[in-house]
Structure formats: C-alpha cells, structure tokens
N, C-alpha and C positions, 0 to 999 in steps of 0.2 A: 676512108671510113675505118681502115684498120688503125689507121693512128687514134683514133678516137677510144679504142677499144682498150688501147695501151694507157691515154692516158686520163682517162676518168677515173681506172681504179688507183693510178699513181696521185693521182688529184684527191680522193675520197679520205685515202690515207695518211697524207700530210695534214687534214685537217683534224682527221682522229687524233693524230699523235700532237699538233696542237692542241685541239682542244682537254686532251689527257696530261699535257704540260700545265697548260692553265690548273685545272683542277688540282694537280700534284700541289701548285704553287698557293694555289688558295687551303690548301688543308696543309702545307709546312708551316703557314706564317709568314709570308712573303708582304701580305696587302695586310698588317695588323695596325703595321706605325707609319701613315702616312707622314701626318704632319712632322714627324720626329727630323727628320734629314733635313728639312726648309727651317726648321727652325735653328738647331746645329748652325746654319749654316750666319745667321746672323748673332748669336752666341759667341762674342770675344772671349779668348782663352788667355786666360791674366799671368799665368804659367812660361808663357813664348819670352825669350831675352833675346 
C-alpha cells in the first residue's frame, strides 16, 4: 500500500506535465500546418542536379 502512495502522485504529475506540453504546443503553432509536410513531401525539387 505504501507503493501506491508513492506512485499515484508520481502518476498524476506526469500527466499534468503532459497534458501542459500539449497545451504549450497547441498555443506555439505546432498543429497549424498539417497538410503542409505530406505534401512537401510529394513536391519534386527541380533545383537537385
């Protein structure tokens, strides 16, 4: 029982600090340009010799 004690608040915190990452990354700009990288990626570069 004492492990338990230890680690539900070591548990409760990790998902704080997740879910506080998410949030950071949704208000930087992270999730703005989905399609932008899948597309790049069939976009031949005429430029390359």
């Amino acid at each position: 029982m004492s492990g338990l004690t230890l680690l539900i608040p070591i548990a409760l915190a990790m998902g704080l600090i997740g879910l506080a990452a998410f949030f950071w990354a949704m208000r930087s700009g992270q999730y703005e340009d989905m399609d932008g990288a899948a597309n790049r990626i069939l976009i031949e570069d005429e430029d390359e010799a």
